[in-house]
N, C-alpha and C positions, 0 to 999 in steps of 0.2 A: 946128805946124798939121797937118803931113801925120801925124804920130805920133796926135793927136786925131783926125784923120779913120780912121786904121786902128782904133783903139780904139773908134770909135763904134757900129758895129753890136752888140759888144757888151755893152757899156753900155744900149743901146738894149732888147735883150732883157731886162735884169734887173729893173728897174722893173713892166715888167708881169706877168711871170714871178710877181715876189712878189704883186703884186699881186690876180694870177689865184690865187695858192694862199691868200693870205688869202680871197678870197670864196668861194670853192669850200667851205673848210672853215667858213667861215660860213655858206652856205646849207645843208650837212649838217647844220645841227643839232647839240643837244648832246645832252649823256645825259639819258634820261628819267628823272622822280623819282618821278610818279606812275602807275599802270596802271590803267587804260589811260589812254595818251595817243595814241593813234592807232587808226584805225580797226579792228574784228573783223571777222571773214569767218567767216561762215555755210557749210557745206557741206550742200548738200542733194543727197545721190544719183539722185535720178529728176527726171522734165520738169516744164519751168515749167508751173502752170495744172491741177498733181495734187493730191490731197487733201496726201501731203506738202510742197508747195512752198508750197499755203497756211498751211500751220500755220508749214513755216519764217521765212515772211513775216511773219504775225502777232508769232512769237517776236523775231523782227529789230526789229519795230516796237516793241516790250516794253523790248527790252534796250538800244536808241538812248535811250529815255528817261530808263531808271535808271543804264545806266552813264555817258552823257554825252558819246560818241562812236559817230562810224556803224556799224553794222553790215549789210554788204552779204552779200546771199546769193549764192553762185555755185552753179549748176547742173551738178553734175560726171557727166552722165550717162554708161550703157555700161555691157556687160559684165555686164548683171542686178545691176547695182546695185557688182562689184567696184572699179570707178572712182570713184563718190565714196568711200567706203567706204574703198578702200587711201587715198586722199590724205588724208585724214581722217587717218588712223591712224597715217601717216607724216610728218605736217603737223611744223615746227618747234614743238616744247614748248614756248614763250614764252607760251601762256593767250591770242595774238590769231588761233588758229583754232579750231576750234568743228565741230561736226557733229551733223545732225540724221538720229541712224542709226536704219532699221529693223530688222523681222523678218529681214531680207535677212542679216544679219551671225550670226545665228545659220545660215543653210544655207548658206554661199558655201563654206566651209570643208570642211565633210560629200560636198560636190559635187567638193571637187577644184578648185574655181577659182581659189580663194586662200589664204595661209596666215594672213590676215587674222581674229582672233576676238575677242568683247568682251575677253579679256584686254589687249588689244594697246590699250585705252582704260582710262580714269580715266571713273567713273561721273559724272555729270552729276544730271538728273534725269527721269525718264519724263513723258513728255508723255500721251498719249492709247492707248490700245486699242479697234481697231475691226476686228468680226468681217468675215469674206467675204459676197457677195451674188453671186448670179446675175441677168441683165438682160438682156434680148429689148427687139428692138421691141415698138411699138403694133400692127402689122399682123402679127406675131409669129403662127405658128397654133398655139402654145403658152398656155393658159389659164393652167395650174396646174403646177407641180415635176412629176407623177406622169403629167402628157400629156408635158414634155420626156422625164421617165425612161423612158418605154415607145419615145419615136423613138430616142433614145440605143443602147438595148438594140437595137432593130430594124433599125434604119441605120447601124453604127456607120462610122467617119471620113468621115462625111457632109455635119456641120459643122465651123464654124471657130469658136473663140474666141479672147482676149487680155484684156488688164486691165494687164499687165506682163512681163517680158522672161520669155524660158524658164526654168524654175526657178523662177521669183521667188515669192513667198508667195502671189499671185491666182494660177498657176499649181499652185503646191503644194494648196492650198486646192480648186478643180476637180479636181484628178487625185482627192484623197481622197473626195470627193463621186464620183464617178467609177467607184473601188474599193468605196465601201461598198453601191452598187446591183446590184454585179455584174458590171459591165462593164470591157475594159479601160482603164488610164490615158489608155490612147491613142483609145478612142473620139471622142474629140472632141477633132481637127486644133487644137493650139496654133500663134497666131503670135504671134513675139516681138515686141512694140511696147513701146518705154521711158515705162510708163507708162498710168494712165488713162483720162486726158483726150486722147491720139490713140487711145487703141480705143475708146472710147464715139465718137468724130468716126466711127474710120471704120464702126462700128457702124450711124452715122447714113446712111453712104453705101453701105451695102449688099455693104461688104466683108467684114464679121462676121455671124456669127446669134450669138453669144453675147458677154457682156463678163462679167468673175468682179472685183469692185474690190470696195470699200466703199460704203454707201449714201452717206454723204456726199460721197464725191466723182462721184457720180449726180444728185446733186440736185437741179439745175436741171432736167436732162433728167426727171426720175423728177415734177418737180413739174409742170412744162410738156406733160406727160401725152405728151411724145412714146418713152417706152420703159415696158415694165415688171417691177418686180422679183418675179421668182417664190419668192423665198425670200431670208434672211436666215441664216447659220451661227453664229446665236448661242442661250446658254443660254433664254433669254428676249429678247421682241420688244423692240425698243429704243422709249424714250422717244419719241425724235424720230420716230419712224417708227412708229404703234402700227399700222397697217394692212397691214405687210409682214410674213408668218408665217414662222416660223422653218422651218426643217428638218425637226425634230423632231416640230412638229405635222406635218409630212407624209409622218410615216415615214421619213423618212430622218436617222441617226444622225451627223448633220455638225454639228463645231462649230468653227472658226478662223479667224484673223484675225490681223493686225496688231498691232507695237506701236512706238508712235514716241520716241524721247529723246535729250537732249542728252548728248554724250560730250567729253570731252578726251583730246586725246592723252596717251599716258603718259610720265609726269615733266616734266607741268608744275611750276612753283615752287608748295608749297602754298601761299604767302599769292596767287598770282594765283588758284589755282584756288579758296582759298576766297573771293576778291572777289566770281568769274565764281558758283558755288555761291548764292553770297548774292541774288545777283541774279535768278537764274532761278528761284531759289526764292519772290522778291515778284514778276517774272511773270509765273509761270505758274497760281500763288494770287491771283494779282490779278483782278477784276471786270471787268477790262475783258477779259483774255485766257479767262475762264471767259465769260461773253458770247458771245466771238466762236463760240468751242465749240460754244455751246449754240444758237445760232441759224445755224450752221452744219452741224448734227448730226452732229459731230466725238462722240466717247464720251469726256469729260477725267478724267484721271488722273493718278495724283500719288504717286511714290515717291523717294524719294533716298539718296543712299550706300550702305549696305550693304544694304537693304531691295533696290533696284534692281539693285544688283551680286548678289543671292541668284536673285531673278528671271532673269536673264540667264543665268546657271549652269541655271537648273532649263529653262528654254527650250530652252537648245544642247542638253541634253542629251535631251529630247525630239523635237526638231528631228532628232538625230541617228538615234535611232529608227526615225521615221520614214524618211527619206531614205537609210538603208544598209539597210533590209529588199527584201525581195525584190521587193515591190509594185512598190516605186520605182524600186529599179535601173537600170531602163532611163530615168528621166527624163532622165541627163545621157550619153548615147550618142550622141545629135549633137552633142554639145555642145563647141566646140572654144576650149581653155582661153584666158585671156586674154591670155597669154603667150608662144601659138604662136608669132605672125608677129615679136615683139623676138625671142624663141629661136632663127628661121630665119635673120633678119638677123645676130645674133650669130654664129652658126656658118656662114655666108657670110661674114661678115666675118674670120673668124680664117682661114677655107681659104685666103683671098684673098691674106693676111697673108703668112702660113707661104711660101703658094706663089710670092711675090716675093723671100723674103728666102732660099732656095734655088734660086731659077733665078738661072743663070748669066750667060746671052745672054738677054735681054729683047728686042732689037731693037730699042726707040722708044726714042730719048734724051731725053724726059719720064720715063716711067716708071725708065730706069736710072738716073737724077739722085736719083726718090724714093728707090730702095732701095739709093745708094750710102750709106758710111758717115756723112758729113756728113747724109745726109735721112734718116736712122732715127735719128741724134742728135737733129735739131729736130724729129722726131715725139714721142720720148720726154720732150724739154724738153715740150713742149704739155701730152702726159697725163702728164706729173711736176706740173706746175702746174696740171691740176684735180683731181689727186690731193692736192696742199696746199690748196687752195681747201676742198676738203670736211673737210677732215681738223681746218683751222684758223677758216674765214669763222665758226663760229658765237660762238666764243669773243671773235676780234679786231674783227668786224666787214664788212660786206660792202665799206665805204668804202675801209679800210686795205687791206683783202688782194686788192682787185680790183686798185686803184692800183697797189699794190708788186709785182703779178705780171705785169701789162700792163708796166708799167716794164723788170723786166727780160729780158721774152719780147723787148720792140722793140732791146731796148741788146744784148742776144743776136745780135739779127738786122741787125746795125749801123747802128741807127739813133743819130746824133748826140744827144747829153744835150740840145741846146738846140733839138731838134726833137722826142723821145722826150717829156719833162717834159710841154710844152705841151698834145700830144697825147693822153697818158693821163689828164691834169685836164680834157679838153672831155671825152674816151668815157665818162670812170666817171661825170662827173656829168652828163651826158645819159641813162645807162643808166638810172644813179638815178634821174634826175626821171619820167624815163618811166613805168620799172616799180612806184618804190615813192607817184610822188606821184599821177602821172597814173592807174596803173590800179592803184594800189592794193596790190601786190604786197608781200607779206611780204617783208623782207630784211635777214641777218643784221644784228644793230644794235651786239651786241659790248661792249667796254669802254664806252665815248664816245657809245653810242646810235646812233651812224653807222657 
């Protein structure tokens, strides 16, 4: 009796113990057979409620249908577009993320922002091209292009404009307008607004004289007669708009714009990428997303594979042109990279380092504990184990290799097997449900799907 009562506790642990590891690894899931079986995530560079987030939306709306799970759009604003754009481009290859890239990816690069270029993507298909426009208020004392051009010349950094962040292609797009009247780039005060639909807002509230976007994403305002478009920077007047005159008729030698398309990361599996390929190819050709377009005065267009990938090439290298001559030069002089402040942390963080693990006499018995030999052991355990995490998570899994690292970081740091075990089967699959079920989050899926 008393020998059963010592044994009992445990005995008591192994029943559930198995138990919890049977459901655990039942709720993970198994390997998936078909693709997609879980949700796509849309990456759209610039703010909710811009001519790009509508069209991303639309596209999402397309692709829910024909491929047969969600596709959620995330808005990875900043950095003039470098932030959706790198996560894009560095997104896990598995064909379940996606990006909805601009003109933005042909200039990030030329500027020094990023080392991010369409090569760093697998071609998709182009969605639309839409030239620049210029936009005043209604109360605007600007009539005509050729009244702005003369306050322009006469007053120069007198106004403000935006449309999108500094550099960004509605900035690119003004400065050349800008340079070809004769004035400099800088005559007209850029401010960086991500986007739009917040410079046409603050446009509306008297914090802009100028906005530089696309007509359609103007439109409500431009129909509702409270702003007006003095020009259009296109070859010819657009469809949608036959009442907005070009450039060109007004003497001024401005033509550019925009161009929007789907990208995948590079070395996805070709039978995913030809699934995803197939697919955007019936929605973007489809009636219902030609529609949306056209009653939204979106400009739709339609290139894919190597057609789109030649496009891109002849773009950058125009882009490029542009943005290293002299004109422009100065565009990115204020401009401070997107990389400063992780740079500064990093190089604070290593002085910091260096400078513990050389001082002798610390004085505070916290910090001499960290930088005795035992605490730069279990620091180096940590980043050994998410050095194996990165090195291994895509191939094995996020399931297995979060499990088997949490396991033996705790059994490291003397935690009992039959308190370590329990505890790393609630974290991994609490982390799970959260990140991959709850908000969706990509995560490595491995041999076994989990």
């Amino acid at each position: 009796m008393i020998q059963f009562a010592q044994s009992l506790p445990r005995r008591c642990f192994r029943f559930p113990l198995l138990l919890g590891l049977v459901l655990f690894l039942a709720a993970c899931g198994g390997r998936e057979v078909d693709f997609p079986d879980r949700p796509v995530i849309l990456i759209c560079p610039w703010a909710a409620g811009g001519g790009t987030d509508r069209v991303a939306r639309q596209v999402a709306v397309g692709l829910e249908g024909d491929l047969g799970v969600p596709v959620n759009v995330v808005n990875a604003t900043g950095a003039s577009g470098v932030t959706g754009h790198t996560r894009g481009a560095l997104a896990r290859p598995d064909g379940y993320t996606i990006t909805l890239a601009t003109a933005e990816l042909n200039m990030l690069h030329w500027r020094g922002l990023t080392p991010i270029t369409h090569e760093d993507f697998e071609t998709g298909v182009l969605v639309n091209r839409d030239p620049a426009a210029v936009f005043v208020r209604k109360d605007a004392p600007w009539q005509t292009l050729a009244d702005l051009n003369d306050h322009v010349r006469e007053n120069p950094r007198a106004l403000q404009a935006s449309g999108t962040a500094l550099g960004g292609i509605w900035h690119v797009a003004m400065a050349g307008w800008l340079n070809t009247i004769g004035a400099d780039i800088d005559a007209v005060r850029w401010i960086s607004i991500e986007g739009s639909t917040p410079s046409l807002q603050e446009l509306m509230a008297g914090g802009l004289d100028l906005v530089s976007c696309s007509l359609p994403e103007a439109r409500s305002l431009l129909e509702a007669g409270e702003i007006r478009a003095l020009g259009v920077m296109a070859e010819d007047r657009l469809e949608q708009f036959p009442d907005v005159p070009t450039f060109r008729e007004q003497g001024v030698d401005a033509a550019l714009g925009t161009w929007r398309g789907i990208l995948f990361p590079r070395g996805v599996p070709p039978e995913r990428a030809a699934v995803l390929q197939a697919a955007l190819v019936r929605v973007i050709n489809g009636e219902e997303f030609r529609t949306f377009m056209r009653q939204a005065g979106f400009n739709w267009s339609f290139e894919q594979g190597e057609e789109f990938r030649t496009s891109l090439a002849r773009l950058d290298h125009d882009f490029g042109e542009v943005l290293t001559s002299e004109e422009f030069s100065r565009m990115g002089d204020e401009i401070i990279g997107p990389m400063a402040f992780p740079a500064v942390l990093g190089v604070l963080g290593a002085v910091v380092f260096v400078g513990l693990l050389v001082r002798k006499e610390l004085g505070v018995s916290e910090t001499a504990e960290v930088c005795s030999r035992r605490g730069i052991l279990r620091a180096g355990e940590i980043l050994g184990a998410i050095l194996v995490y990165l090195l291994v998570a895509e191939a094995v899994g996020f399931v297995i290799t979060a499990s088997a690292l949490v396991l033996v970081l705790m059994l490291r740091l003397g935690v009992r097997w039959l308190t370590a075990l329990p505890v790393t089967l609630v974290v991994v699959f609490v982390v799970y449900h959260v990140f991959a079920v709850l908000l969706r989050v990509p995560l490595p899926r491995g041999w076994f799907g989990w």
